[in-house]
Structure formats: C-alpha cells, structure tokens
C-alpha positions in Angstrom: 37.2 83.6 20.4 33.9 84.5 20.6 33.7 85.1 16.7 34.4 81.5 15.9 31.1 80.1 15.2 30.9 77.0 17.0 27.3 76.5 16.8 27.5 75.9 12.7 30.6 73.7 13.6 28.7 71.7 15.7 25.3 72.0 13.2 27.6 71.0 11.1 29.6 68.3 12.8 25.9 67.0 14.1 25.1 66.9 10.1 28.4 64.5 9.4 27.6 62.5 12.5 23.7 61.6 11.6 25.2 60.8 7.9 27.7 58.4 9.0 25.2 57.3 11.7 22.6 56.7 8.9 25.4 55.0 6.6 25.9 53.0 9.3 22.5 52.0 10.0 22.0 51.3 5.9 24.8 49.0 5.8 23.4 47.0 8.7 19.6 47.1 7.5 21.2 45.6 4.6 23.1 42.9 5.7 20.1 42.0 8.4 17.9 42.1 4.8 20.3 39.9 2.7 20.7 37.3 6.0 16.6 37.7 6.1 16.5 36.6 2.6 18.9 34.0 2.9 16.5 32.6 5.7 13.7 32.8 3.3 15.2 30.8 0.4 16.2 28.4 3.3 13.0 28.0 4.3 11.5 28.1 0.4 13.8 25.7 -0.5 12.8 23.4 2.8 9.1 24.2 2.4 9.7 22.6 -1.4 11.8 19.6 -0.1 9.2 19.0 2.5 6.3 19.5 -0.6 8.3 16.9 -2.7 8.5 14.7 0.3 4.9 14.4 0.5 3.7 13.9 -2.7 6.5 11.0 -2.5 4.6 10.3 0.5 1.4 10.4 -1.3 2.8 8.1 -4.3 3.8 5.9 -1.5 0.1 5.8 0.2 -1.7 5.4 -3.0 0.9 2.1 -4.2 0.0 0.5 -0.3 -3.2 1.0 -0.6 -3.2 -0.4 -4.4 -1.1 -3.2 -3.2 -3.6 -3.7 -0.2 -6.5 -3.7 -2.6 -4.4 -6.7 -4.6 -3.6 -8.5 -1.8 -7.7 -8.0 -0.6 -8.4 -9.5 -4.1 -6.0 -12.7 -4.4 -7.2 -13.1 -0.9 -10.4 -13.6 -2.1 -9.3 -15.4 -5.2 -7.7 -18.3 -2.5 -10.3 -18.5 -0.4 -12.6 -19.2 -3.6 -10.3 -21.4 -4.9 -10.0 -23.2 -1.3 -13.5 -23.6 -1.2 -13.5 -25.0 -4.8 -10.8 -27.4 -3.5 -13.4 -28.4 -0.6 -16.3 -29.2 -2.8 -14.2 -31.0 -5.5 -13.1 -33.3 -2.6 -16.8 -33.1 -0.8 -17.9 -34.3 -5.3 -14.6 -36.9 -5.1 -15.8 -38.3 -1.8 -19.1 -38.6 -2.7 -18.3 -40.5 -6.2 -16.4 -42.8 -4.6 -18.5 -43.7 -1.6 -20.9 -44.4 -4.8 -18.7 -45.9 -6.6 -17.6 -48.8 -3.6 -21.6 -48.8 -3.0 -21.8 -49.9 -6.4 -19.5 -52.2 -6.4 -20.5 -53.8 -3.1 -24.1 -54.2 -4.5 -22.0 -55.4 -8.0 -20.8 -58.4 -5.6 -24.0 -59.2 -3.6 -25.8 -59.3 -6.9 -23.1 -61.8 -8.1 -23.1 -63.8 -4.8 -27.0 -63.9 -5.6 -26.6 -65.2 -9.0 -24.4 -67.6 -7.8 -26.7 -69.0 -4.9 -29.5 -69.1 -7.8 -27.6 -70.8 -10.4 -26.6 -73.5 -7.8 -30.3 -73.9 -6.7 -31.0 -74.2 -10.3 -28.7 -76.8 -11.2 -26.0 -76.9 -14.0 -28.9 -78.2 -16.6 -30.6 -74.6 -16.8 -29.4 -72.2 -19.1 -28.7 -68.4 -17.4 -30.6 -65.9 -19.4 -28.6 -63.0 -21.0 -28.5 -59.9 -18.6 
C-alpha cells in the first residue's frame, strides 16, 4: 500500500475542493452583486423620486410665493382704494357742509330781504339782483 500515491490523491482531491470552494464563492459574490445592484436602482430610482419631489416642491414654493406677491399687491390696491373711499367721503362731507352753509346764508339773506322790503313799504320797487 505504500505505492498508492496518496499525496497526488490528496494534491489532487485539494485541487477539486478549492474549485468547488471557489465555484461556490463565485456564485455567492454574484448573487450578493446582483442584490447590491438591485439596492442601487432602489436607491436611484428613490434618489430620482425624491429629485422629482423637490423640484414639485420648488414649483410649489415659487407659485406661494407668486400668489403671496399678488395677494401683497391687491392688498395694496384695497388699502388705496379704502383710502380713496375716505377722502371721497372726507370731499362729500365737505361739499355738503358747504352746500347747507349756503343754503343757510340763502335763507338769512332772504329773511333780510324780507325785513328790508317791509321797512320799505309795498310803494318801492326791489331792484333786480
């Protein structure tokens, strides 16, 4: 038994083993690659969503703060208009306290007239205003 040569059986054996032991080891790298790339599109394809969510988010901003800049504006626009409302009335009140002034001294004038032309006596003629 000593002529058997057990050492290039087990060279050999050793040889078969390190090649299924290196098969092995491919087939996992492989799989742990594809699951790693699988992870990667996730994450592409998240990264992307999350890109797309922010430039809606950006659209978003940029229509608030357009709207906010309208809403400044017509603000503006009413207050304007409120203070247009104020002096028209402020003009209004003023024409007619003018107006009853007017009128008031319309009346005393008359009442004067009146007295006068009763001093005067029916016999006078009233001169043409």
């Amino acid at each position: 038994m000593n002529d058997f040569p057990w050492r290039d059986v087990a060279f050999v054996g050793g040889l078969v083993l390190t090649f299924l032991a290196s098969r092995y080891t491919a087939k996992q790298n492989t799989r742990a690659a594809e699951r790693t790339a699988e992870v990667a599109k996730a994450a592409a394809a998240q990264a992307t969503a999350v890109d797309r969510d922010r430039l809606g988010l950006d659209a978003m901003e940029a229509s608030l703060a357009e709207q906010e800049r309208r809403i400044e504006r017509m603000s503006r626009e009413l207050a304007a208009a409120v203070d247009g409302r104020r002096v028209a009335e402020q003009h209004a009140a003023e024409a007619e306290r003018r107006a009853t002034a007017a009128e008031d001294k319309a009346e005393r004038l008359e009442r004067r007239v009146a007295h006068l032309e009763a001093e005067r006596g029916p016999d006078l003629e009233r001169p043409d205003l």
